[in-house]
C-alpha positions as CSV (number, residue, x, y, z in Angstrom):
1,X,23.7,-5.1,-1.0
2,X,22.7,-1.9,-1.0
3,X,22.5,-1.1,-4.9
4,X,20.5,-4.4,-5.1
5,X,17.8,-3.2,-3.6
6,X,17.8,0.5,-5.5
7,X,15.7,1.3,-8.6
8,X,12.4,0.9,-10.2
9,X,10.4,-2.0,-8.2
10,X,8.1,-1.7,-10.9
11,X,9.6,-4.6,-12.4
12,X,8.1,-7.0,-10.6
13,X,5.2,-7.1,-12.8
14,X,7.8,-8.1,-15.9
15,X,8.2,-11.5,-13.8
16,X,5.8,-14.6,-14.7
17,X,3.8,-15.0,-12.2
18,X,3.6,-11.9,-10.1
19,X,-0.1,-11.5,-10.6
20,X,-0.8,-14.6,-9.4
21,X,1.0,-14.5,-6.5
22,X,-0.4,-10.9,-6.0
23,X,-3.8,-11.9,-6.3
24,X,-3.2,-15.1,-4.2
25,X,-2.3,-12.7,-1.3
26,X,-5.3,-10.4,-1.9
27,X,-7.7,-13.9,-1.3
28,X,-5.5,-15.5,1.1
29,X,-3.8,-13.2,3.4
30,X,-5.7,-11.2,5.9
31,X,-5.1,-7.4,5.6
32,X,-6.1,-6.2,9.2
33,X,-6.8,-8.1,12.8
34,X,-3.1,-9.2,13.1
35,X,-2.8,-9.2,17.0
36,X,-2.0,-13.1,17.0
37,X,1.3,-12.4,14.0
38,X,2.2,-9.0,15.7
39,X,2.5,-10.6,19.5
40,X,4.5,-14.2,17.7
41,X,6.6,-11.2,15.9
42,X,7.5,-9.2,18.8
43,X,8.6,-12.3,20.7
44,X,11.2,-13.2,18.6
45,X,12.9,-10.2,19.1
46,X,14.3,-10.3,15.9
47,X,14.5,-6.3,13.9
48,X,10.8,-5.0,12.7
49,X,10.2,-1.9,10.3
50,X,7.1,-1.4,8.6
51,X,6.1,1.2,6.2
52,X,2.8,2.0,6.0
53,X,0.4,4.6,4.3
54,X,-1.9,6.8,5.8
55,X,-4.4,6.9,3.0
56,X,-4.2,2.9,2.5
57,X,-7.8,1.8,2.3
58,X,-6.0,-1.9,1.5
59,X,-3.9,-2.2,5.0
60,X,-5.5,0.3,6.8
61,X,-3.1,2.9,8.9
62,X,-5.1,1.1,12.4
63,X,-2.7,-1.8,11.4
64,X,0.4,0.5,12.4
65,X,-0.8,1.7,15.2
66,X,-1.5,-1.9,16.6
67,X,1.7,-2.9,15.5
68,X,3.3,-0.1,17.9
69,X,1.4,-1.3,20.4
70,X,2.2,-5.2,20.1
71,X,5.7,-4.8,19.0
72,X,6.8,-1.7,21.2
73,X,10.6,-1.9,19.4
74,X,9.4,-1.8,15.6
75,X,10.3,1.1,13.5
76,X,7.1,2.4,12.1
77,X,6.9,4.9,9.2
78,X,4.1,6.1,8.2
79,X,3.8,8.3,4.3
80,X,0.6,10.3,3.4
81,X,0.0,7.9,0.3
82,X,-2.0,4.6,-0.5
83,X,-1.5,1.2,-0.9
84,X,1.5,0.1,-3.0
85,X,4.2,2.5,-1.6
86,X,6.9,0.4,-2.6
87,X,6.4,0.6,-6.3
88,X,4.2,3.8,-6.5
89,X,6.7,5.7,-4.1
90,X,9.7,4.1,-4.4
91,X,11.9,7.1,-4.3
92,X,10.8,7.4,-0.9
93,X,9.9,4.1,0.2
94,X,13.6,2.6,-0.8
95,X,16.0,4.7,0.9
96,X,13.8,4.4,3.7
97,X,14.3,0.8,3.6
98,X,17.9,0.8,2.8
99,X,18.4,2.9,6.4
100,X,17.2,0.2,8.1
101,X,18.3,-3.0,6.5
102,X,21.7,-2.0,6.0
103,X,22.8,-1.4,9.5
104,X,20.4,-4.2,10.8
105,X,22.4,-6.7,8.1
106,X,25.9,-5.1,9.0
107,X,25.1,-5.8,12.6
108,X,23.7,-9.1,12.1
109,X,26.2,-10.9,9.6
110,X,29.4,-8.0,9.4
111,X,30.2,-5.0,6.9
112,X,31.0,-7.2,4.0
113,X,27.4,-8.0,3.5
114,X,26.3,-4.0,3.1
């Protein structure tokens, strides 16, 4: 699982139809004022991590802090950087990822699946 989820996620852009689906999001999904999805989300109770960036002028570093506050369990991390940490900063941003979603999946579904 693990080495699936390692390497350069600038690829992305290689598949038809990431730009669409990028700039759908930029029109369609709203960037900041997420109480309503951050209180649904921490009811669940289901495993939240975020990465965010404290120079993100995109999804501002506010967002994280509300996040905290409306999901009290979520792992927050928070890199002096912009928007698009996971492909700009993925050295950083991935093993980051991988220390959460691997023990979250092992827990969840059993060693086999990290």
């Amino acid at each position: 699982f693990a080495a699936r989820l390692a390497g350069d996620l600038t690829k992305q852009f290689d598949y038809p139809g990431y730009g669409f689906a990028l700039l759908s999001t930029l029109r369609n999904l709203p960037m900041a004022n997420q109480d309503e999805v951050f209180r649904r989300l921490g009811a669940t109770g289901v495993p939240v991590s975020a990465v965010f960036g404290t120079q993100d002028t995109t999804v501002l570093i506010a967002s994280a802090d509300r996040l905290r506050q409306l999901v009290p369990a979520a792992r927050i991390v928070s890199l002096n950087a912009g928007h698009g940490l996971n492909y700009r900063h993925y050295t950083v941003v991935t093993p980051i990822l991988l220390s959460w979603f691997v023990p979250v999946l092992t827990a969840q579904r059993g060693p086999e699946t990290a």
